[in-house]
N, C-alpha and C positions, 0 to 999 in steps of 0.2 A: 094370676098374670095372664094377659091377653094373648093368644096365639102370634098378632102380631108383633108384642112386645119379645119374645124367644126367635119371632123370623123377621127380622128388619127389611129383609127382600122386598115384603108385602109394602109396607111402608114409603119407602125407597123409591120403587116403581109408581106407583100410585104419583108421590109428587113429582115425579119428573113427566106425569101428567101417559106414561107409558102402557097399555092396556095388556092386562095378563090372564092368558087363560088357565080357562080350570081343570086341572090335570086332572083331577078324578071324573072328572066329566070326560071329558077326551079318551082318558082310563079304559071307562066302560065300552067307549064307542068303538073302541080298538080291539076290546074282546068280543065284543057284538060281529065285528067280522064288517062286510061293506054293505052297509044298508046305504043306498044311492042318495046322493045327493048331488044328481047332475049324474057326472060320470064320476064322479070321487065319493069314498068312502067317508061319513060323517064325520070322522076323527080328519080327516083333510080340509075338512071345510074352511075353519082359517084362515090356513094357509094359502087355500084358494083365491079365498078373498082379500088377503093383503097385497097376494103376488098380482093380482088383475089389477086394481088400484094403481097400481106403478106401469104395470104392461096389460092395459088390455085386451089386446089379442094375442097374450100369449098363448101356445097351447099346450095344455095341461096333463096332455095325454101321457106324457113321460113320466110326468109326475105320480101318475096314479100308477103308473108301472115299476114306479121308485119302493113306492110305499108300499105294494105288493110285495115286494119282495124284502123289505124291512121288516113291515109289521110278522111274515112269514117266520124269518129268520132269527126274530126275536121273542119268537111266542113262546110263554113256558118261563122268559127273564122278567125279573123284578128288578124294581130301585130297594136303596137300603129306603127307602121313605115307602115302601109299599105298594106304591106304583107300578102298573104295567113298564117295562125298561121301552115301549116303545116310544111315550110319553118325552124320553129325553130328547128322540132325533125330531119329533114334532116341533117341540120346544123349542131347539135350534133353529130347527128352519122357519118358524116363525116370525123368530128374531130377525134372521136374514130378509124374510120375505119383507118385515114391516119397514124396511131400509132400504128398498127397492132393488135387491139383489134379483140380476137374471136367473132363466131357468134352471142351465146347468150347474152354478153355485147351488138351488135350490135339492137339483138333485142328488148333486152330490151329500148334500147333509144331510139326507134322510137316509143317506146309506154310508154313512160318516164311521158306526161304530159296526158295520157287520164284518168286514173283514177284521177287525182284532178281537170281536167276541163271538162270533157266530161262524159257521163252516161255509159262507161264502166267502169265495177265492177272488185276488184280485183279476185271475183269467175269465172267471163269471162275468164279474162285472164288467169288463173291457170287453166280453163279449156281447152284453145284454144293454150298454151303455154308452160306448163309444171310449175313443182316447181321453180325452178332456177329463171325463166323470173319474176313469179309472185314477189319474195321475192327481185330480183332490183328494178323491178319496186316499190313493195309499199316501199323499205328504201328512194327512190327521193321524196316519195308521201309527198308534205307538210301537217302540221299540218294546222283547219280552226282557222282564225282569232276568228271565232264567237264562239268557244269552246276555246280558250287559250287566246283571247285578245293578251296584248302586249308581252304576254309569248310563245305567237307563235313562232315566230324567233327561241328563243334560244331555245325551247324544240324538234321544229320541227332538229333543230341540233343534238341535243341528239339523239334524235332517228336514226337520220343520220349514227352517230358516232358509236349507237348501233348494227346498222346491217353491218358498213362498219368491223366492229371486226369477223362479223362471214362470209363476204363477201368482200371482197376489190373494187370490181367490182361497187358496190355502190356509192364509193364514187369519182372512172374513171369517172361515167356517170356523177356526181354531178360537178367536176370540168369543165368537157366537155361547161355542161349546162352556168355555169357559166361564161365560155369564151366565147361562143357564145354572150349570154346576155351583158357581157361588148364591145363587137363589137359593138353592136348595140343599145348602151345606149343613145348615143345626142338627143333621141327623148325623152327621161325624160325631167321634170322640172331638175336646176341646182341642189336645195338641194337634191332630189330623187338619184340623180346620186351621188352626196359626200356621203350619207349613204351609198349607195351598195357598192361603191368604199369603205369606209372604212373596211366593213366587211369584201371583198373580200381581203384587204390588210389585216389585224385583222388575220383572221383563213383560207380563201380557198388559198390564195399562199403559207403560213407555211404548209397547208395542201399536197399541190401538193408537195413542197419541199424536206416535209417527206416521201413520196412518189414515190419519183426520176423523177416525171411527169416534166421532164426541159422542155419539148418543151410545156407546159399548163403555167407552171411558169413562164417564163423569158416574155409569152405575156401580162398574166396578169398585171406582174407587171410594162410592158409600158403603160399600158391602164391605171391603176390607177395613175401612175405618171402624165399623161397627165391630168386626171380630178382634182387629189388634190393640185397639184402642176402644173397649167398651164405657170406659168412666165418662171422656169425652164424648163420644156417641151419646152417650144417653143426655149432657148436660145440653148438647147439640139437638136433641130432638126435643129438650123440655122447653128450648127457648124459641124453637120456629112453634111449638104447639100455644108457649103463650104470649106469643106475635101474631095468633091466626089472622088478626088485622088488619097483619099489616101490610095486607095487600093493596088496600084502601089508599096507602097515601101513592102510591103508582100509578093507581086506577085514576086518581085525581090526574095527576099532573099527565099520565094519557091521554085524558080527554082534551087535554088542552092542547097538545101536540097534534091529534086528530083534527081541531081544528084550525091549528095554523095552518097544515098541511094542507089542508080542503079549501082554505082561503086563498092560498098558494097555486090551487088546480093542481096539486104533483097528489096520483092516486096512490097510494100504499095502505098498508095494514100494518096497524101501529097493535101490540099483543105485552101482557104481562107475565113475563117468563120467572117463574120462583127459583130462586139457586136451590143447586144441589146441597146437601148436608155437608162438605169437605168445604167446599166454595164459602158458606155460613160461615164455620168453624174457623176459614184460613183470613176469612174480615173482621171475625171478631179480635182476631190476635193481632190484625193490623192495628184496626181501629179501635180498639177496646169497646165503650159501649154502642150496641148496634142501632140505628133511627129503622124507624118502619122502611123506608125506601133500602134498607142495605139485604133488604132480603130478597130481594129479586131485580131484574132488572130490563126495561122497555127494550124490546124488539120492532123496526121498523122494514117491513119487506117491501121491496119496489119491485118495477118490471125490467129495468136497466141501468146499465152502472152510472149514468149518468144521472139517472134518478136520485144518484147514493148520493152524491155532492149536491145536488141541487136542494134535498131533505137536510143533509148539513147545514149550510148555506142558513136556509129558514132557522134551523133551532140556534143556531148560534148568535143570529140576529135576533130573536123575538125571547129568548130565554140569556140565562146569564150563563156563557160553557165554563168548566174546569179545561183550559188550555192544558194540565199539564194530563189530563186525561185522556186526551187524543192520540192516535195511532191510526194510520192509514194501510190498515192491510190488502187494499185492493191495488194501488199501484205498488206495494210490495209484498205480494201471497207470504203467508210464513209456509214452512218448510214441507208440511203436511199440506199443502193444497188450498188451504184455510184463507179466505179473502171476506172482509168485512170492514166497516167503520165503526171506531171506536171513537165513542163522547160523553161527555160528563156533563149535564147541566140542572143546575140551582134553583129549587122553588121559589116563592113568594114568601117563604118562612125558615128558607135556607135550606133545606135537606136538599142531597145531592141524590137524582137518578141520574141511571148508567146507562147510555143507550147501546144498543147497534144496530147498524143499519147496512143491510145487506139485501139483492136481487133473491130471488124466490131460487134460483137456480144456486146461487152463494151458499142459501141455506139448506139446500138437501145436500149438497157436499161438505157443509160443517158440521153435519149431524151425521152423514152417512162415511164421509172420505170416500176410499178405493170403491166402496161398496158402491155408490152412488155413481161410477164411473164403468158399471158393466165388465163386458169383457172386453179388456183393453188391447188385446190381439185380433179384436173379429173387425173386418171391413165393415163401413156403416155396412153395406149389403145386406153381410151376412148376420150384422147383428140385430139389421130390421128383420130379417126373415125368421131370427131365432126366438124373437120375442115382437112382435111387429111393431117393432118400433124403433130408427134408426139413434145411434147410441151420439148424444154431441163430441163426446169427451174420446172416440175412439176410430182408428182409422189405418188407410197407412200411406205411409209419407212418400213425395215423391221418386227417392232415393231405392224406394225398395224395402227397404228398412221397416220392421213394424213399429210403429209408435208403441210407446211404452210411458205413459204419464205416472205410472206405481212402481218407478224404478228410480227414487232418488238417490243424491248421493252416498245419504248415510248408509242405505240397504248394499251398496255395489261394496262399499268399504265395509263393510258388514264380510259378505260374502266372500272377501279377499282376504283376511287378517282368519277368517276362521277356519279356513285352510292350513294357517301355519301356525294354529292351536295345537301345542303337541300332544294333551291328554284331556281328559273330559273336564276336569277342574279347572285346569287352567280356561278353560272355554269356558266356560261355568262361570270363574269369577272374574275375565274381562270380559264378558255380555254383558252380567251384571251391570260394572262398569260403564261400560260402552251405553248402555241406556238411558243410564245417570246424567248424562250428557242433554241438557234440554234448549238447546238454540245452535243454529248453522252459519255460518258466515259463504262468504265465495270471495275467495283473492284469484286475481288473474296474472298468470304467467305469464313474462316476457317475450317468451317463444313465443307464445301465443295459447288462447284457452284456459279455460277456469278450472279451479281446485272447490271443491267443497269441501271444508272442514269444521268441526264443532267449534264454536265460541272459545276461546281461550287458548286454542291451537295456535304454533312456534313454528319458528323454520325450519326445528324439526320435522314437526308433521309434515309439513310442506312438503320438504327430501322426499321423504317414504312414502307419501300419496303421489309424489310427482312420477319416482325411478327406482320404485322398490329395496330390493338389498342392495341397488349401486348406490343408494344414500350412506353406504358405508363410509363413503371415500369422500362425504362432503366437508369440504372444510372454508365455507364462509356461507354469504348469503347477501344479496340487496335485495333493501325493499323501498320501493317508492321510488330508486334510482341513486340511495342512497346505503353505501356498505355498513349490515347491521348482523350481530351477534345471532349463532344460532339458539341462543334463548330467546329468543325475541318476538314480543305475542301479537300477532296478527291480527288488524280489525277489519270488518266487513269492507271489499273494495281495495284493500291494499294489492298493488303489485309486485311479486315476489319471483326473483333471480336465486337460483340456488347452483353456487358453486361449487365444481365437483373434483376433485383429481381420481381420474378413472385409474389411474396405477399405482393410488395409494396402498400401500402394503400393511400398515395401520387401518383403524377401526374406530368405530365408534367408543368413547369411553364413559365409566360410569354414569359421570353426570349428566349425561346426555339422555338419562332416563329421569331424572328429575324437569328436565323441558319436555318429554312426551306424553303428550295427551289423550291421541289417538291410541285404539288396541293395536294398527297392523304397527306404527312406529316401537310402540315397548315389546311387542313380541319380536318382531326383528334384531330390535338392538337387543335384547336379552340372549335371544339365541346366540346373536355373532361370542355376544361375551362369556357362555355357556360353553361355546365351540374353542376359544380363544382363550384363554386362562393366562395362558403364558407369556400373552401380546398386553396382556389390558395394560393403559397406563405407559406404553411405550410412547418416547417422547416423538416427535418429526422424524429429526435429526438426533444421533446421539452425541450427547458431549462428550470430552475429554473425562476421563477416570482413570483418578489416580487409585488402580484399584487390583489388588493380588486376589489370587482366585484359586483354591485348590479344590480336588476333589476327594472325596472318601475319607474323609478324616472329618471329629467334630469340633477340633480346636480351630482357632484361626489363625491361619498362616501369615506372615509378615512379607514373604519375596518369593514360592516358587510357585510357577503356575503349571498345576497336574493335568492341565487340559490344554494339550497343543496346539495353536492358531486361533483358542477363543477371544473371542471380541466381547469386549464389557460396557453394556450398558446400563447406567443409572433408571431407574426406573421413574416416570415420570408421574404418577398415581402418590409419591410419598415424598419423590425428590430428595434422596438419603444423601447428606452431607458430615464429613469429619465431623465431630467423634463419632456418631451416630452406630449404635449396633446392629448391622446389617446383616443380609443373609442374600445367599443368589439361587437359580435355577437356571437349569440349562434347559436354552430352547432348539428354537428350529433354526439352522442355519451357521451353528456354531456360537451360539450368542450364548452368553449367564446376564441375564437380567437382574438387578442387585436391588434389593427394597430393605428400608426401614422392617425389624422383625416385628413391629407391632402393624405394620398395613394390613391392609382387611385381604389384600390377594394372597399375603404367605397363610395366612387362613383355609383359602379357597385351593391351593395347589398343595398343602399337605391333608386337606378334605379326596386328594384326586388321589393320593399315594404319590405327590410328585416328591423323590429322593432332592436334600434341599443344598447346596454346594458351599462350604466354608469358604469365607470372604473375610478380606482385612484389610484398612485404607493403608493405600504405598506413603510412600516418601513425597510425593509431589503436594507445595500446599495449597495451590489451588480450586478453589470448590466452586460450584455453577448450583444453584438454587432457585427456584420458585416462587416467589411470592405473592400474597393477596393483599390489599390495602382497601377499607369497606372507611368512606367519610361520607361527609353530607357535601350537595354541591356547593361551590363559591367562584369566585373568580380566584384567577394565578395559582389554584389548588395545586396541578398538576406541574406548573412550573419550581411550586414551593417543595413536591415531591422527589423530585429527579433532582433538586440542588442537595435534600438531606442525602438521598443515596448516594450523591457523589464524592460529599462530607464524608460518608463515612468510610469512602477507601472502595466502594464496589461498581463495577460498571456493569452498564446497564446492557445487555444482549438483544434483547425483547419488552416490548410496552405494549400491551392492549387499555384501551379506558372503554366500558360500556357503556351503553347512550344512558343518562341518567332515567332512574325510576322511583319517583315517589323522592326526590329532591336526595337518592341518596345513588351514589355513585361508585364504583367498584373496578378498582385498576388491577390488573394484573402483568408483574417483573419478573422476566427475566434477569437473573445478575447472577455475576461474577467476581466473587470475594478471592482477595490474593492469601486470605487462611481464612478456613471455618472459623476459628475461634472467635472473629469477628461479628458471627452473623447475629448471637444475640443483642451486640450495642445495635447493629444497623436498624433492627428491629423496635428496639427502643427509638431510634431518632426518630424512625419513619411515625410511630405511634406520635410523637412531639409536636408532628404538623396539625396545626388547628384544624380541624376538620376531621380527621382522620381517627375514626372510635375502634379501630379493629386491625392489625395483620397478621397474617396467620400464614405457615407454607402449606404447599399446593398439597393436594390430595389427588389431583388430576392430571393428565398434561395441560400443559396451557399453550397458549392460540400462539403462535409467534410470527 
């Protein structure tokens, strides 16, 4: 077996057309000590030359003072692959450098792993390096095993995530590191390598993604597909190997493009880009069998964005486009910075190439993101003076303010919700979570000013990204101008009014965790309901209850109440009506909360050691219940609903109907039966109404 076929890296790299050095080359040069090459030591040269490429008058001299003191500090360390261990911060920074990361990113990642494995101090380097260097270097610096145990991982993330918020550069170096790393992972044990690999899939490619880091992301995610998924891998590499072709039929319909283009006078450079391995593998499942063009796809770079429509324009006319292939990223950037046009058009024998067509500037920030954006805190000034060459993307605004274009939404609500992480796991597995998440919306407030939230996000989220844990107390919501449930899922541009009663004494209730999307919304509501035990499921208002309450006895008592001046409320989570065998709890304020003994809260309060109160329905025959009604829409539904319940002897207290979804419709009643025993015919009638496949009583409070 080929060496490359045990290291896929080799592979991998190569077709993403990526240039890889040779570490036992570099190896040597690093043991060799500094034979000149300029003023950098041969093992820098590279690096040299990538970083002048991007900045050429940068200067270098820091760098060489970087690596002085790396290769110093590392001499004597090896890799498990045999390697000088200096070979890995080269590695790195190469990465960074061929991405056009400035100097100080550069130097910080050559001096990336000496403070967590070497006896340089982060006061050395803050003295030998300035603030900047010192504050990347310690956000890479891991947490130690022997102070965190198995909480290292995730915590040492957190902190990651903490400094990448006031630093973006942080977390350039962190992904960097971690490409390197999975290059060179076959020297693991197999399990070692499926954990990293998961992680790496889990949080550092959603990370890169978010990021716009494509040229970090798109290798990551061959290298993990080859370790987690090796059967696929390999069926993936036997079919680009016996397609090597099929570059040819691109190359065709390239040329033709070239010369619309040139016939047109619009200058561009029209390129045949090969998908990555995962990209192969995720068209073959779309499309099943692949045509030569499905392996790669035309890249068109111009001078200006106006070039991009005008290069549209031509191919759409003089080729045949896939209309449903189009996507305009330049007048709407996606999330990560990412601006391009996207098109599909049809050869002379039907195969369909992919184009995009993007400014030369478009495309070093969809390959590089943050990275390609410098240092987004320095004044052009100081960031021509730092690298001589003034930064487009970075500045500071007239307000005073430093511009921050690597501070989106998701990273700010990021940095908010993991605050009120309560232990490592739980941060662990809403990140997780949280990354999962892969498209942004932005609805705009009433008040005034926009919300960014992930796709599928509710008035929920809304609440709790708008007014944090005063989202406690919200009890409705418009959207569009129009009064709407807070399940209600938000689309890109929607405007959202979120109503509040600030001296709500209630709380969020259960199911207000099956509408949260967002982490900061379910860790808030979880907590209130964590802190709360005794409240969950309390109605607005309490009803009447016909209802005897003793204490310290386990029978149920028929008339006397052993608790002087309490006030009885039905609980609104279960909605317990005659005959129902119930049980109470006493809360705060003199109340006994009464639930059905099978609700999930008498569960959760004799989990707490809450002592539980014998209850027994009085004499009164009056009962107030809950209901849910789940039909398909129609017309006079709603009218035909409210005449069975009045048929049946119950009046109505409370009505909510939610906007229909998916042609299916969901009422929720209040009612007031003059005896329980009635409530299963009511039950039965309401089922009777055409339409109507489902009612069921509350498990919740309901909206009144």
């Amino acid at each position: 077996m080929s060496a490359e076929a045990t290291n896929p890296g080799a592979q991998i790299s190569r077709r993403r057309g990526l240039p890889r050095i040779d570490l036992r080359r570099i190896g040597r040069a690093a043991l060799l000590g500094p034979t000149s090459r300029g003023r950098l030591p041969d093992a820098m040269g590279h690096v040299a030359d990538a970083h002048r490429a991007h900045h050429p008058d940068a200067d270098l001299g820091v760098l060489h003072k970087a690596y002085v003191l790396a290769e110093a500090s590392h001499r004597g360390q090896f890799r498990k692959s045999g390697e000088p261990y200096i070979t890995h911060p080269l590695a790195v920074t190469l990465i960074l450098a061929e991405l056009g990361a400035e100097t100080t990113t550069l130097t910080a990642s050559l001096l990336h792993d000496t403070v967590e494995d070497t006896e340089v101090t982060l006061d050395q380097v803050r003295a030998e390096f300035g603030d900047e260097v010192c504050y990347l270097v310690d956000g890479v610096t891991k947490l130690e095993k022997v102070d965190y145990g198995a909480a290292a991982e995730p915590e040492t993330f957190r902190k990651m995530l903490v400094a990448t918020g006031n630093d973006v550069r942080v977390m350039s170096i962190k992904l960097a590191d971690r490409l390197h790393n999975m290059r060179t992972l076959g020297v693991m044990r197999p399990e070692k390598q499926a954990r990293i690999a998961k992680v790496t899939r889990d949080v550092l490619i959603p990370l890169a993604e978010r990021l716009g880091v494509q040229a970090l992301k798109t290798e990551l995610e061959d290298l993990v597909f080859a370790i987690l998924h090796p059967e696929e891998y390999a069926h993936t590499r036997a079919l680009i190997a016996d397609n090597a072709t099929a570059g040819d039929a691109l190359a065709a319909i390239s040329e033709d493009v070239r010369r619309v283009l040139r016939e047109a006078g619009i200058a561009a450079e029209v390129l045949v880009r090969p998908r990555h391995f995962v990209s192969v593998h995720r068209s073959g499942l779309k499309r099943g069998e692949l045509r030569g063009t499905d392996f790669g796809r035309l890249l068109v770079l111009v001078g200006e964005d106006a070039d991009c429509y005008a290069v549209l324009g031509e191919l759409h006319t003089c080729f045949t486009p896939v209309i449903s292939e189009f996507k305009d990223f330049i007048a709407a950037p996606k999330f990560n910075l990412y601006q391009s046009l996207h098109t599909a058009v049809a050869g002379p024998d039907g195969a369909v190439a992919e184009v995009l067509i993007r400014t030369h500037q478009m495309h070093k920030v969809a390959e590089a993101g943050v990275v390609a954006l410098g240092n987004p805190y320095a004044s052009v000034e100081s960031a021509g003076a730092q690298d001589g060459t003034a930064q487009e993307s970075a500045g500071e605004p007239q307000d005073g303010e430093r511009a921050d274009p690597t501070r989106p939404g998701w990273l700010s609500r990021l940095l908010e919700w993991q605050q009120a992480a309560p232990d490592p796991d739980t941060f662990w597995t809403t990140l997780r979570a949280d990354l999962a998440q892969d498209r942004e919306i932005t609805v705009f407030r009433a008040e005034g000013g926009m919300l960014g939230l992930p796709a599928g996000a509710t008035c929920v989220d809304a609440a709790y990204a708008q007014y944090g844990e005063a989202a406690h107390g919200c009890i409705g919501a418009r959207v569009n101008g129009r009064l709407a449930t807070l399940s209600t899922v938000l689309s890109d541009g929607d405007t959202v009014q979120l109503l509040l009663d600030r001296d709500a004494v209630s709380g969020p209730s259960p199911e207000w965790l099956s509408h949260a999307r967002t982490a900061a919304a379910r860790i808030a509501i979880t907590g209130w309901l964590a802190a709360h035990p005794e409240t969950v499921g309390l109605p607005a208002a309490a009803p009447r209850a016909a209802v005897a309450v003793s204490a310290g006895r386990r029978d149920v008592a028929n008339a006397v109440v052993d608790l002087p001046g309490a006030t009885v409320r039905l609980a609104g989570c279960c909605t317990p009506v005659p005959p129902d065998a119930v049980t109470g709890f006493a809360v705060r304020g003199g109340v006994v909360t009464v639930h059905r003994r099978e609700c999930r809260a008498v569960e959760r309060m004799r989990a707490l050691d809450r002592t539980p109160v014998a209850v027994s329905w009085g004499d009164a025959p009056e009962c107030r219940v809950t209901l849910y009604a789940e039909s398909f829409g129609r017309p006079r539904l709603l009218a035909d609903l409210t005449e069975a319940i009045a048929t049946a002897g119950a009046a109505i207290v409370a009505a909510t109907v939610e906007p229909p979804s998916e042609q299916r419709v969901r009422h929720t009643y209040t009612l007031e039966l003059p005896d329980a025993a009635g409530l299963p015919g009511l039950m039965r009638a309401m089922r009777d109404v055409p339409g109507v496949y489902d009612v069921s009583r509350a498990q919740h409070p309901a909206t009144a």
